[in-house]
PQR file with spaces between the fields and no chain letter, atoms N, CA, C, O and H, PARSE charges and radii, in Angstrom:
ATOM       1  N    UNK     1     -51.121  142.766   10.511 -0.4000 1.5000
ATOM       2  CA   UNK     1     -51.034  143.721    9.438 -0.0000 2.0000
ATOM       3  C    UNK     1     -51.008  145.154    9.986  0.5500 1.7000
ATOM       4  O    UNK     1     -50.431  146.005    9.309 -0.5500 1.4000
ATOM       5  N    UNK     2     -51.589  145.505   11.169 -0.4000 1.5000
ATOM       6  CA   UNK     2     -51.826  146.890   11.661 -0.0000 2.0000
ATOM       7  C    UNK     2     -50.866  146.969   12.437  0.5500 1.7000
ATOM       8  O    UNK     2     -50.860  148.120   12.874 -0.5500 1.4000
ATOM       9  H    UNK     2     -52.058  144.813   11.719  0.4000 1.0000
ATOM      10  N    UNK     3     -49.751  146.179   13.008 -0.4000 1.5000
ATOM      11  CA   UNK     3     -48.939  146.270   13.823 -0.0000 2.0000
ATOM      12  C    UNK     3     -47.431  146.633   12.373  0.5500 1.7000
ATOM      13  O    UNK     3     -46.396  147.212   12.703 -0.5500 1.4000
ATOM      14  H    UNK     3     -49.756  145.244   12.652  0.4000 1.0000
ATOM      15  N    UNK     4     -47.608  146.287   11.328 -0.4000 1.5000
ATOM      16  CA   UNK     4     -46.606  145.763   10.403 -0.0000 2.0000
ATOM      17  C    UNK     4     -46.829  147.379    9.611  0.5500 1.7000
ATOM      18  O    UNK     4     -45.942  147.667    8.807 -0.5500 1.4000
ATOM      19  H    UNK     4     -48.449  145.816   11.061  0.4000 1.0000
ATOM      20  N    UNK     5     -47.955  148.412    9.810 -0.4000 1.5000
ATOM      21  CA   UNK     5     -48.337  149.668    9.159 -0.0000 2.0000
ATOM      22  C    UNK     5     -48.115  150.655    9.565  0.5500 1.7000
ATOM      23  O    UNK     5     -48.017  151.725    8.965 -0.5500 1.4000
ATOM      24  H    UNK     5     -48.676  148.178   10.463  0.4000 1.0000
ATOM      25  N    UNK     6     -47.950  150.310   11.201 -0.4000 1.5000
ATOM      26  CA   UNK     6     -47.924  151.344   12.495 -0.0000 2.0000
ATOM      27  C    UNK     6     -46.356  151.163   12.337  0.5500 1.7000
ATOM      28  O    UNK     6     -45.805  152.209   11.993 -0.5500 1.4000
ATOM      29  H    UNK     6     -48.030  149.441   11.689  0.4000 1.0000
ATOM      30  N    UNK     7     -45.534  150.106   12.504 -0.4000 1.5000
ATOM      31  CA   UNK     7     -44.079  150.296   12.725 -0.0000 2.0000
ATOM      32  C    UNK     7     -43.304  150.908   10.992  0.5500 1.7000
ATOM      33  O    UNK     7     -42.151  151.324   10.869 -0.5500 1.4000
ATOM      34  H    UNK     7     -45.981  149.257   12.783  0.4000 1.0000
ATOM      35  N    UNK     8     -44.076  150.815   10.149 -0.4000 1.5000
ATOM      36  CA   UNK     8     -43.752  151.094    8.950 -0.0000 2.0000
ATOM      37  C    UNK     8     -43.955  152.896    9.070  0.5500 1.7000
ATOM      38  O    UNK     8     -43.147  153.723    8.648 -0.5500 1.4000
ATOM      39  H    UNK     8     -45.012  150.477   10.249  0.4000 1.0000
ATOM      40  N    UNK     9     -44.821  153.086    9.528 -0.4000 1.5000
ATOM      41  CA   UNK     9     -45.540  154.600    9.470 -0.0000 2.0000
ATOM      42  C    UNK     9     -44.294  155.608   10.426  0.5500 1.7000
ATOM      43  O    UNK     9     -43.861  156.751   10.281 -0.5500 1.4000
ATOM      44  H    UNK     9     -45.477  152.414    9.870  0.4000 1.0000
ATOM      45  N    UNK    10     -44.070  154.662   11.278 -0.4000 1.5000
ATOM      46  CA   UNK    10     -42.962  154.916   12.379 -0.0000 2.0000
ATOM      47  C    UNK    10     -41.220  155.446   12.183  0.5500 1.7000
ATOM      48  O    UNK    10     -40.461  156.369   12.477 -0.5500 1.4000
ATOM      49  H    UNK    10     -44.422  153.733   11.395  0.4000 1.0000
ATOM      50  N    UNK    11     -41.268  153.935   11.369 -0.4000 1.5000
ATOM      51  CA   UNK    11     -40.118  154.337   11.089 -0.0000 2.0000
ATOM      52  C    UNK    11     -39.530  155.649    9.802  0.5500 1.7000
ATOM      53  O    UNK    11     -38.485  156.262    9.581 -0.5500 1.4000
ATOM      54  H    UNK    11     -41.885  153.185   11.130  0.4000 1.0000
ATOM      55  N    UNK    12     -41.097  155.563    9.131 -0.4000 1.5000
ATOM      56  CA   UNK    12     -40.643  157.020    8.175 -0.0000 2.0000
ATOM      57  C    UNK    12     -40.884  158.739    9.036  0.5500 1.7000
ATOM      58  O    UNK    12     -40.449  159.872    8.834 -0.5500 1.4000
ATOM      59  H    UNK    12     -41.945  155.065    9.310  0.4000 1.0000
ATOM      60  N    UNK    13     -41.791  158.116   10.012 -0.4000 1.5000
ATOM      61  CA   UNK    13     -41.476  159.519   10.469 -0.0000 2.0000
ATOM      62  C    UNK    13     -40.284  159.955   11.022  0.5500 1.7000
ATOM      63  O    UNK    13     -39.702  161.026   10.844 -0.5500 1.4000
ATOM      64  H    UNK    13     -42.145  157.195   10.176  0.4000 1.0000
ATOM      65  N    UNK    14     -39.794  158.402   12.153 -0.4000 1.5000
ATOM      66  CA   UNK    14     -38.269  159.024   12.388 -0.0000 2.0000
ATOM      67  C    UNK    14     -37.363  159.507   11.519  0.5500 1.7000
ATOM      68  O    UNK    14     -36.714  160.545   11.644 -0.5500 1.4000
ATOM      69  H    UNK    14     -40.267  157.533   12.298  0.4000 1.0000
ATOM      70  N    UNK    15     -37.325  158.535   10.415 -0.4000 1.5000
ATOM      71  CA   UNK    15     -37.150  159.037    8.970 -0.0000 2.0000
ATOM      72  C    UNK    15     -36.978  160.433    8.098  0.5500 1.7000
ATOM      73  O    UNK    15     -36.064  160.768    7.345 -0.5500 1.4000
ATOM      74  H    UNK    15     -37.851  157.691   10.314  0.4000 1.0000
ATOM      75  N    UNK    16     -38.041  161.039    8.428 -0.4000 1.5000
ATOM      76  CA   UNK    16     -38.409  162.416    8.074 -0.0000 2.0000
ATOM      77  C    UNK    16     -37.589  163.049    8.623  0.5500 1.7000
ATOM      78  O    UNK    16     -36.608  163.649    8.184 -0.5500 1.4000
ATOM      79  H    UNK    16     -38.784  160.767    9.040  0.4000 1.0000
ATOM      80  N    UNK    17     -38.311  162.822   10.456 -0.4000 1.5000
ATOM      81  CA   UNK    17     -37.197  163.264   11.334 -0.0000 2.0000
ATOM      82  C    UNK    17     -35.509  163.759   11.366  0.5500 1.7000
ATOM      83  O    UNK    17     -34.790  164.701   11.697 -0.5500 1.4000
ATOM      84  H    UNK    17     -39.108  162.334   10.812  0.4000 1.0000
ATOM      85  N    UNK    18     -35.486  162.928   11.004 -0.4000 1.5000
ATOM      86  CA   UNK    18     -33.746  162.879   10.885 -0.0000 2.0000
ATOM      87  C    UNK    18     -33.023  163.565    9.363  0.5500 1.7000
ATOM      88  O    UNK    18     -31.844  163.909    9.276 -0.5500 1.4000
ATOM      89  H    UNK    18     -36.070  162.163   10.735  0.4000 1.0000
ATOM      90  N    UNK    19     -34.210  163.669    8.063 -0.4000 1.5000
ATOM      91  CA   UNK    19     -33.840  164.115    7.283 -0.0000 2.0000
ATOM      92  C    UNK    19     -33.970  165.747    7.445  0.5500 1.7000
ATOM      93  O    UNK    19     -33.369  166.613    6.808 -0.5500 1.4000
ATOM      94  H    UNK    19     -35.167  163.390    8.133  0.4000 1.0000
ATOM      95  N    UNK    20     -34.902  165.892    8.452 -0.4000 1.5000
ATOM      96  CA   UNK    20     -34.895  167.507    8.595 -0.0000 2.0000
ATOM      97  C    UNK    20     -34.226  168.019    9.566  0.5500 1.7000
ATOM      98  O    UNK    20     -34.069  169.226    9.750 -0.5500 1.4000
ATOM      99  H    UNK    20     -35.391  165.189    8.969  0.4000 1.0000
ATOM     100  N    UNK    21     -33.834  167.210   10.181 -0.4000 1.5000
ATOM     101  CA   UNK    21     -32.688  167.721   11.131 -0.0000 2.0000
ATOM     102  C    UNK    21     -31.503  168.057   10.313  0.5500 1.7000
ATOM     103  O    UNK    21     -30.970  169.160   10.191 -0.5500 1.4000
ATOM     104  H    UNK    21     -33.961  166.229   10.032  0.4000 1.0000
ATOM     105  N    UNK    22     -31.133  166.784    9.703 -0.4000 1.5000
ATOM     106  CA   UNK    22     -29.798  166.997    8.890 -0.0000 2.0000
ATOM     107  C    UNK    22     -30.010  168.158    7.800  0.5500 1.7000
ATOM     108  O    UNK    22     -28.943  168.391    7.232 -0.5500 1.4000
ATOM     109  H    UNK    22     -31.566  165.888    9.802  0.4000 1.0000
ATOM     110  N    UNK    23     -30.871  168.805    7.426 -0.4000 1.5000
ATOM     111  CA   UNK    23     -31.275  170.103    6.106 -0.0000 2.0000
ATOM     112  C    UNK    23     -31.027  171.049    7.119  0.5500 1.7000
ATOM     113  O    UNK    23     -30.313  172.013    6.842 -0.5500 1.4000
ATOM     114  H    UNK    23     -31.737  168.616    7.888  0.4000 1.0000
ATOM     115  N    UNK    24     -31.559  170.915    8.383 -0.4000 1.5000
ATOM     116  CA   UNK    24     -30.976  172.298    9.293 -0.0000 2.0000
ATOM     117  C    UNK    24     -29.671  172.540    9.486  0.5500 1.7000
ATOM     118  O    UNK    24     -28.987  173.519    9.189 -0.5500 1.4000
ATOM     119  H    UNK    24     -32.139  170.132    8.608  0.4000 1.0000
ATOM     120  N    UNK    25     -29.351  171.315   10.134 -0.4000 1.5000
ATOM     121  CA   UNK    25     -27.173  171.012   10.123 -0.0000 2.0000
ATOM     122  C    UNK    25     -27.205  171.971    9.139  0.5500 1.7000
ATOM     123  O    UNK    25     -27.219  173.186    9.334 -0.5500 1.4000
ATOM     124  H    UNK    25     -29.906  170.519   10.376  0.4000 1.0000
ATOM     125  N    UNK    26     -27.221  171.214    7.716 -0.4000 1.5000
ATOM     126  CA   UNK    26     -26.582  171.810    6.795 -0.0000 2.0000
ATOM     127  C    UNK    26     -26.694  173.147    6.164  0.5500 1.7000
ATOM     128  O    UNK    26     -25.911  173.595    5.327 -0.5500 1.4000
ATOM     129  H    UNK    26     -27.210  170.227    7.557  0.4000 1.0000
ATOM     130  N    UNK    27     -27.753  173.749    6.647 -0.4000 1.5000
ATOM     131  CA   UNK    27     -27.985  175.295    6.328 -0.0000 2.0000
ATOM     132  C    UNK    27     -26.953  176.112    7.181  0.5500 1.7000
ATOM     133  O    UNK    27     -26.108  176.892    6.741 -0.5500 1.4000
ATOM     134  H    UNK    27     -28.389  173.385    7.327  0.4000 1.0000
ATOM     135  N    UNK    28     -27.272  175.657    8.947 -0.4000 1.5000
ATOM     136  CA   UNK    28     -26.222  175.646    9.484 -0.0000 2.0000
ATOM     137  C    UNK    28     -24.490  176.286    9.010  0.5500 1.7000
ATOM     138  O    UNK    28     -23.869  177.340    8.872 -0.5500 1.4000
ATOM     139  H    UNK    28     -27.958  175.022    9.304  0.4000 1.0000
ATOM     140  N    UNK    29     -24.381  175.312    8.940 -0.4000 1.5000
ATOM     141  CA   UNK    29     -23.126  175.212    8.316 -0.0000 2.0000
ATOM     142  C    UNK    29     -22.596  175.760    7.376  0.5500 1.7000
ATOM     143  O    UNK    29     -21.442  176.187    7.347 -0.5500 1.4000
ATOM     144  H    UNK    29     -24.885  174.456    9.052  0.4000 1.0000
ATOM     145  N    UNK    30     -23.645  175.805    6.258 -0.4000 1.5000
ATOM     146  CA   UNK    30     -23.763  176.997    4.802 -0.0000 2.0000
ATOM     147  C    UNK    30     -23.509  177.999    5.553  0.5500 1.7000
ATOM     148  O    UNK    30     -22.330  178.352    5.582 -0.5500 1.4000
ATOM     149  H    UNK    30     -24.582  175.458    6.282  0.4000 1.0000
ATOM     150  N    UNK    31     -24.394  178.682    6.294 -0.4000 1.5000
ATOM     151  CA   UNK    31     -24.375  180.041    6.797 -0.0000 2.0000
ATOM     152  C    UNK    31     -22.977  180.524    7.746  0.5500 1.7000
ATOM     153  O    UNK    31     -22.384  181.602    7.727 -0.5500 1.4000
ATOM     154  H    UNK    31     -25.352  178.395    6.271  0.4000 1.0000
ATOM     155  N    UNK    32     -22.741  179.443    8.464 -0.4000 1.5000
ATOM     156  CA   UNK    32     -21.823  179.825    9.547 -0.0000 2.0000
ATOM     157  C    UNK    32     -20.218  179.182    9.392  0.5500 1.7000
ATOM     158  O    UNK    32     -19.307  179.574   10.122 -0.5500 1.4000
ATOM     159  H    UNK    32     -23.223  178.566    8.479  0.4000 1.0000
ATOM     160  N    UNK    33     -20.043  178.217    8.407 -0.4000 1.5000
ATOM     161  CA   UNK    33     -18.417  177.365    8.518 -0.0000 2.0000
ATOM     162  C    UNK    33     -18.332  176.435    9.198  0.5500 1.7000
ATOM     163  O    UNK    33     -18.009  175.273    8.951 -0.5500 1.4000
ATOM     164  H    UNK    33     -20.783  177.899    7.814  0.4000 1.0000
ATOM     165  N    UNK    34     -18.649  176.973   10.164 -0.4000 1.5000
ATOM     166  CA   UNK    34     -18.230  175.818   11.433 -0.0000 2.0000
ATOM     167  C    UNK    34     -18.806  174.457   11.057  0.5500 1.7000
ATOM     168  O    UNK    34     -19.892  174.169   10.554 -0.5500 1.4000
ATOM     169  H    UNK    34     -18.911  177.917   10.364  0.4000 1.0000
ATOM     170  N    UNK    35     -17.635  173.596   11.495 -0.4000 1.5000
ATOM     171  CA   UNK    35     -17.005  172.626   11.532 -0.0000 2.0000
ATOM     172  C    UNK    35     -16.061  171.450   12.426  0.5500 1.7000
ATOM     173  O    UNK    35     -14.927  171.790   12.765 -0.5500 1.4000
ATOM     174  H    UNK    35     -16.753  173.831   11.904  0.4000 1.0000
ATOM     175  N    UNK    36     -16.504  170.240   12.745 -0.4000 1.5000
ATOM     176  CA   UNK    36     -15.519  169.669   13.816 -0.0000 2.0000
ATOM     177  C    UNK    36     -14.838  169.163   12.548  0.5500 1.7000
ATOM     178  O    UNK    36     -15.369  169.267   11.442 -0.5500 1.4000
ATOM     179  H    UNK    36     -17.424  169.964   12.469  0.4000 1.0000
ATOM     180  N    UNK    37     -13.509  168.549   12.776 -0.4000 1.5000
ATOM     181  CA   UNK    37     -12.722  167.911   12.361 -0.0000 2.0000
ATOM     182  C    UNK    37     -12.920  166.648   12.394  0.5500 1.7000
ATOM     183  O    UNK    37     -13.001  166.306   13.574 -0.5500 1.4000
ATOM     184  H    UNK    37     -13.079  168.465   13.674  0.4000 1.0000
ATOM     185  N    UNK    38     -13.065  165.586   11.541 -0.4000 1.5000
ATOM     186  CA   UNK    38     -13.186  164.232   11.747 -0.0000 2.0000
ATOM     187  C    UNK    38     -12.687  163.573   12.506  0.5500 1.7000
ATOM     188  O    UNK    38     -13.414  163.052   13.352 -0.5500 1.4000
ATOM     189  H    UNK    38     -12.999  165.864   10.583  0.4000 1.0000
ATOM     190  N    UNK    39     -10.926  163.251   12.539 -0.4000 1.5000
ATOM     191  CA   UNK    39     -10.048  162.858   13.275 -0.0000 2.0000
ATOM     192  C    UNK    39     -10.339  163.212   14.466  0.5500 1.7000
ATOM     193  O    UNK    39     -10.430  162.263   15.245 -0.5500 1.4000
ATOM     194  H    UNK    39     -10.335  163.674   11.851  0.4000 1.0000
ATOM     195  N    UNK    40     -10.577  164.548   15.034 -0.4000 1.5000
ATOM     196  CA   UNK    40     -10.818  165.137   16.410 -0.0000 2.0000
ATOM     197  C    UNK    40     -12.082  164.240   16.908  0.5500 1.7000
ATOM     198  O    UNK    40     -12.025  163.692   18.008 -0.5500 1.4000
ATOM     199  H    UNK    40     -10.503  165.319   14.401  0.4000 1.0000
ATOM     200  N    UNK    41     -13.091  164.121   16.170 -0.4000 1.5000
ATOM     201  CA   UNK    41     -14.548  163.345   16.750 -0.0000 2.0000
ATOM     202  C    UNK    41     -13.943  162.244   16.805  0.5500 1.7000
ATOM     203  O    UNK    41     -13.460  162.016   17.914 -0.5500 1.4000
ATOM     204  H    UNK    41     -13.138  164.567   15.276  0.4000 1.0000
ATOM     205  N    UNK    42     -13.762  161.369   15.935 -0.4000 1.5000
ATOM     206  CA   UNK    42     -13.144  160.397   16.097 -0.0000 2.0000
ATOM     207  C    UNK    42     -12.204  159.607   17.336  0.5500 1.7000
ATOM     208  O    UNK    42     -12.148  158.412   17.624 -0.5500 1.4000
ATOM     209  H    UNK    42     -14.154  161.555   15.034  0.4000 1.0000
ATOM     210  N    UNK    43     -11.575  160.670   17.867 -0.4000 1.5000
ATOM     211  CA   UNK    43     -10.429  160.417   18.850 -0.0000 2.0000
ATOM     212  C    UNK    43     -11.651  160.509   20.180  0.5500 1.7000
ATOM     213  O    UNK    43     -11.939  159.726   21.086 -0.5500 1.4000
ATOM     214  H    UNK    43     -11.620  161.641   17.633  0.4000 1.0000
ATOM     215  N    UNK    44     -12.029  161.490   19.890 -0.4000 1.5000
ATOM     216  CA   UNK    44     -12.991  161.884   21.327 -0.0000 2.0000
ATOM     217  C    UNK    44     -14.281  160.486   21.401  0.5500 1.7000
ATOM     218  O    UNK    44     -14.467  159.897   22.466 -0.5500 1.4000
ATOM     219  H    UNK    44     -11.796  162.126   19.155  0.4000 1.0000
ATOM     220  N    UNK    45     -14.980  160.160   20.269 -0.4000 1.5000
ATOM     221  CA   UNK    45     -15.330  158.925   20.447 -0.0000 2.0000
ATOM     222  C    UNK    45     -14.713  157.812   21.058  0.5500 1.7000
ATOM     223  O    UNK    45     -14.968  157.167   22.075 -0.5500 1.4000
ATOM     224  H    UNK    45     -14.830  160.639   19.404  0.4000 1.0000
ATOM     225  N    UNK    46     -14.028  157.759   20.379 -0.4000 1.5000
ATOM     226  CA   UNK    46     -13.058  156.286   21.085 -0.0000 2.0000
ATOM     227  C    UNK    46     -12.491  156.502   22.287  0.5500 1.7000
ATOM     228  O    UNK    46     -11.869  155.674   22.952 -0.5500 1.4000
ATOM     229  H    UNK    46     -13.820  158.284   19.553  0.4000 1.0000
ATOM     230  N    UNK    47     -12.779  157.950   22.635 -0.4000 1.5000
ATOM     231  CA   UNK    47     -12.061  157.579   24.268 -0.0000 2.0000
ATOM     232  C    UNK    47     -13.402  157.446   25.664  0.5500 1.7000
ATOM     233  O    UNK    47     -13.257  157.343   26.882 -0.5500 1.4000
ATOM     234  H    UNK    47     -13.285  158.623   22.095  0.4000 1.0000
ATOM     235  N    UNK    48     -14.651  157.509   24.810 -0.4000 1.5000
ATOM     236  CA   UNK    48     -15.974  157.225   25.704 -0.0000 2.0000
ATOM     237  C    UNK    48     -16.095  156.125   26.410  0.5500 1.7000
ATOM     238  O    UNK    48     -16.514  155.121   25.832 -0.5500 1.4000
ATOM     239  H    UNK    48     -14.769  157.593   23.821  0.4000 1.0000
ATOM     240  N    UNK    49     -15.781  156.071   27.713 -0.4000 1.5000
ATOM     241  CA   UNK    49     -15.885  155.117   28.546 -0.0000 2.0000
ATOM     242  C    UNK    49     -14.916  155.123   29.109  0.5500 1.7000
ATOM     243  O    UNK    49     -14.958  154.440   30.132 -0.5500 1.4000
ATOM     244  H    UNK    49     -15.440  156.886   28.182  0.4000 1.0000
ATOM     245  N    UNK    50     -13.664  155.778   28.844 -0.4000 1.5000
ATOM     246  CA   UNK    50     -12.273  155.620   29.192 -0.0000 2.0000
ATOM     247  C    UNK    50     -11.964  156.436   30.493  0.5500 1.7000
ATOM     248  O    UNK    50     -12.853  157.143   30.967 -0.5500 1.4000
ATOM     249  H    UNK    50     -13.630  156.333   28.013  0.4000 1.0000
ATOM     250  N    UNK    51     -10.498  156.346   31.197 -0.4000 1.5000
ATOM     251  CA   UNK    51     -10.913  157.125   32.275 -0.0000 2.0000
ATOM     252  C    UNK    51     -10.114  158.169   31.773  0.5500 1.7000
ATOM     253  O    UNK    51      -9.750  159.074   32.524 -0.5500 1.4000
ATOM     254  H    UNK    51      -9.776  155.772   30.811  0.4000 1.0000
ATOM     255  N    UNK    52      -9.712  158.133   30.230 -0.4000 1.5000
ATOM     256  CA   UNK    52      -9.181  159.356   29.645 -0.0000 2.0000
ATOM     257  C    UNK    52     -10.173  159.696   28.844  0.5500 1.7000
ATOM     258  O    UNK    52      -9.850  159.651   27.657 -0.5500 1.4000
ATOM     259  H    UNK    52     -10.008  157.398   29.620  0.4000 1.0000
ATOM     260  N    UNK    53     -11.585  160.115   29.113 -0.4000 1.5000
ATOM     261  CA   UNK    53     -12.060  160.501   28.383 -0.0000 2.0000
ATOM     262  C    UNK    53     -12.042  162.203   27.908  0.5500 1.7000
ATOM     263  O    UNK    53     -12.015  163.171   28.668 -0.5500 1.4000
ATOM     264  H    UNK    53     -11.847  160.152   30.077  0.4000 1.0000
ATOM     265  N    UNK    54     -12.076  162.202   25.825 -0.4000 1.5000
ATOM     266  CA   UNK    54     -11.764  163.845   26.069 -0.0000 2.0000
ATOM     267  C    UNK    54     -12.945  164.395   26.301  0.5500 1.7000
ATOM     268  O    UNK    54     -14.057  163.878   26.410 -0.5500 1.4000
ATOM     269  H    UNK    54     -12.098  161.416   25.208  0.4000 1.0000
ATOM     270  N    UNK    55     -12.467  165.888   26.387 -0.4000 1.5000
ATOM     271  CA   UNK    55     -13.388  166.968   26.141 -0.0000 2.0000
ATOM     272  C    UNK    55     -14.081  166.954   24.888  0.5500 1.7000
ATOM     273  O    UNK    55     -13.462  166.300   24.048 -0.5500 1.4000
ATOM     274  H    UNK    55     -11.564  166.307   26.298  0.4000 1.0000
ATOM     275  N    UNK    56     -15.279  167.506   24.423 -0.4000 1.5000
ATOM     276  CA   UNK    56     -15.856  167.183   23.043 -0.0000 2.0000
ATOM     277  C    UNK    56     -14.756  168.551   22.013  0.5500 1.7000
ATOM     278  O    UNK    56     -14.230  169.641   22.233 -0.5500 1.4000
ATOM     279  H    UNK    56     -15.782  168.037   25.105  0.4000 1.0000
ATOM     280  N    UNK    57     -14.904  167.614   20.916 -0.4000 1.5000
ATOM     281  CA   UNK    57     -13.578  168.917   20.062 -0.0000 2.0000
ATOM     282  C    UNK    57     -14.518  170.155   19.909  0.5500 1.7000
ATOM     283  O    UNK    57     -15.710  170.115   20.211 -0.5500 1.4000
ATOM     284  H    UNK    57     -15.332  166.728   20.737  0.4000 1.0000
ATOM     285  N    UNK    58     -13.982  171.089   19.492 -0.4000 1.5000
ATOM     286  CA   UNK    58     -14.236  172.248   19.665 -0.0000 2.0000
ATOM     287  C    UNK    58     -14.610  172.814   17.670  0.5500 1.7000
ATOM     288  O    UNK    58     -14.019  172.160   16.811 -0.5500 1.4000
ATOM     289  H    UNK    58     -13.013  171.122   19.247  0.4000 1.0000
ATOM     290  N    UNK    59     -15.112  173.428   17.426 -0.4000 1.5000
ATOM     291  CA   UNK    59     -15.970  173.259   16.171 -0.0000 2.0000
ATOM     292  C    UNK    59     -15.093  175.062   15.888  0.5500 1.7000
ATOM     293  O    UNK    59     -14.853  176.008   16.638 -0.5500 1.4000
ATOM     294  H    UNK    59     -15.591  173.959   18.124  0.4000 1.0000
ATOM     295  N    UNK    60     -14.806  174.723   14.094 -0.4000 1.5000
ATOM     296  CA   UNK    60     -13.767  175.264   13.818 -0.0000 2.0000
ATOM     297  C    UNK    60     -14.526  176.601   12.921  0.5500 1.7000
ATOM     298  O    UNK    60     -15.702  176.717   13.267 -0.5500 1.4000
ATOM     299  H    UNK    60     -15.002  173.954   13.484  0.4000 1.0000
ATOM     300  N    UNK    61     -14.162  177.479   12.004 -0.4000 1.5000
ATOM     301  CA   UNK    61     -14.148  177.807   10.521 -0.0000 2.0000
ATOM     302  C    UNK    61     -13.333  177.147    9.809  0.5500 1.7000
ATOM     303  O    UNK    61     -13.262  177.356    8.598 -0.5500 1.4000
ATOM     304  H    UNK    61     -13.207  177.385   11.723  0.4000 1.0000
């Protein structure tokens, strides 16, 4: 039961975690535009591991 409270307790803090990260992004972003392009992440993902791997895209207005 204390092992089942601790990983429960856990996973909401990462939880939290990640929701306040993403409120910063997005103030971020409010304030400033910038922006990657989907397609661009996208492409640059799929080429991870490759021996064409890209450069990370470059973040827009």
């Amino acid at each position: 039961m204390r092992e089942a409270i601790t990983q429960y307790v856990e996973r909401e803090e990462k939880r939290e975690a990640l929701n306040q990260d993403t409120l910063k992004v997005w103030e971020q972003f409010q304030s400033t535009g910038l922006h990657a392009v989907a397609e661009e992440v996208d492409q640059w993902l799929a080429s991870w591991g490759t021996d064409d791997e890209l450069p990370a895209p470059v973040c827009r207005e």
